[in-house]
C-alpha positions in Angstrom: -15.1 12.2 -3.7 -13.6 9.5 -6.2 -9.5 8.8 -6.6 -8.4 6.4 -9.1 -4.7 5.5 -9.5 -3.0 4.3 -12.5 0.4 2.8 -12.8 2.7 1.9 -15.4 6.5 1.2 -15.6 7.4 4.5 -15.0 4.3 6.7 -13.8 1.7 6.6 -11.5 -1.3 8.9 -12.7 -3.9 10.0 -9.9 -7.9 10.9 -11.3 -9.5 13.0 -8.5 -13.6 14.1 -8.8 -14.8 15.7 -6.4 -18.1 16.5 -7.5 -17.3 19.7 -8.9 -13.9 19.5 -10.6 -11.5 16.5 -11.6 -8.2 16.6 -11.5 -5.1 14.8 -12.6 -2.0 14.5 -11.7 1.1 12.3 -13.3 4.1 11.7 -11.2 7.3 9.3 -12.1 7.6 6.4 -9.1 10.5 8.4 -7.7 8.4 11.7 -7.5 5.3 9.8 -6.0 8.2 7.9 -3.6 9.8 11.1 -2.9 6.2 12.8 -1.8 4.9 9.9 0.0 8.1 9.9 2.2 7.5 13.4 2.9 4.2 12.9 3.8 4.0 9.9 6.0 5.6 10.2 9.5 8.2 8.5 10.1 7.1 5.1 12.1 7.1 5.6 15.8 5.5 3.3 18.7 2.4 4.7 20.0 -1.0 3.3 20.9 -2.0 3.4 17.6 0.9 1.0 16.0 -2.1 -2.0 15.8 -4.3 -0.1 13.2 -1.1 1.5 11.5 0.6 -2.3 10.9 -3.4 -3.4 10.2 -3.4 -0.8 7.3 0.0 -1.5 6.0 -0.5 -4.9 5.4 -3.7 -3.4 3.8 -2.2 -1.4 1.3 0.4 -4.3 0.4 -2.7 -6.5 -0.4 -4.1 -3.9 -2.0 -1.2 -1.9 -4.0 1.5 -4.7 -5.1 -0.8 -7.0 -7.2 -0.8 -3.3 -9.7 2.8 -2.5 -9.2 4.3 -6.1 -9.6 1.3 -8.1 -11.6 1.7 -11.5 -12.5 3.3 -12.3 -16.0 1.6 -14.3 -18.9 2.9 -17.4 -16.9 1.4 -16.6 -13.4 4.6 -15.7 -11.8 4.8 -12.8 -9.2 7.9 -10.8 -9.0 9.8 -11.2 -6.3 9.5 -8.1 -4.3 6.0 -8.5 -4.3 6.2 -12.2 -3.2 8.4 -10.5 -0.4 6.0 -7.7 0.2 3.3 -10.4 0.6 4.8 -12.4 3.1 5.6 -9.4 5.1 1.6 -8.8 4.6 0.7 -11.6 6.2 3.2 -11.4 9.0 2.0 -8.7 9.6 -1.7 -10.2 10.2 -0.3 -13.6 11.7 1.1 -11.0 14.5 -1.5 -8.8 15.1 -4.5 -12.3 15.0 -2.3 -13.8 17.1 -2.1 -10.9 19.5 -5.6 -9.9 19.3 -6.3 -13.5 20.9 -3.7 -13.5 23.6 -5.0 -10.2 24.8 -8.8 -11.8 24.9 -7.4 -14.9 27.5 
């Protein structure tokens, strides 16, 4: 199965090919917001909260260079500047704790 996602200012478009059929489906931000928030769980501590924080800072890696690219002069907006840092706080945390726990 293959998923694309486009974004623009105002929609976010999803390509999905399955083999058999494609889809498409076109959503404004606030829709695909809206869904995702009723989709996700809300954040809870449980043994899993590692790999959930490990896959949040992927996503910011991966999603925010789309939503907030860089302008003709090389400057990031600042939410994803933000977003980033969180990102690698994120990582800095979890590193550091994955080599306290081997001591």
């Amino acid at each position: 199965m293959a998923t694309k996602v486009w974004s623009a200012a105002e929609w976010i478009c999803l390509l999905v090919d399955d083999g058999v059929s494609k889809a498409t489906v076109s959503l404004t931000r606030d829709e695909a917001f809206n869904l995702a928030q009723s989709l996700m769980p809300r954040a809870e501590f449980i043994p899993d909260t590692d790999e959930e924080l490990r896959l949040s800072a992927r996503m910011i890696r991966t999603w925010l260079p789309e939503s907030f690219p860089e302008n003709e002069r090389g400057q990031i907006h600042f939410v994803r500047s933000v977003m980033e840092s969180v990102a690698s706080t994120i990582e800095r945390a979890l590193d550091g704790k994955s080599k306290s726990e081997r001591t």
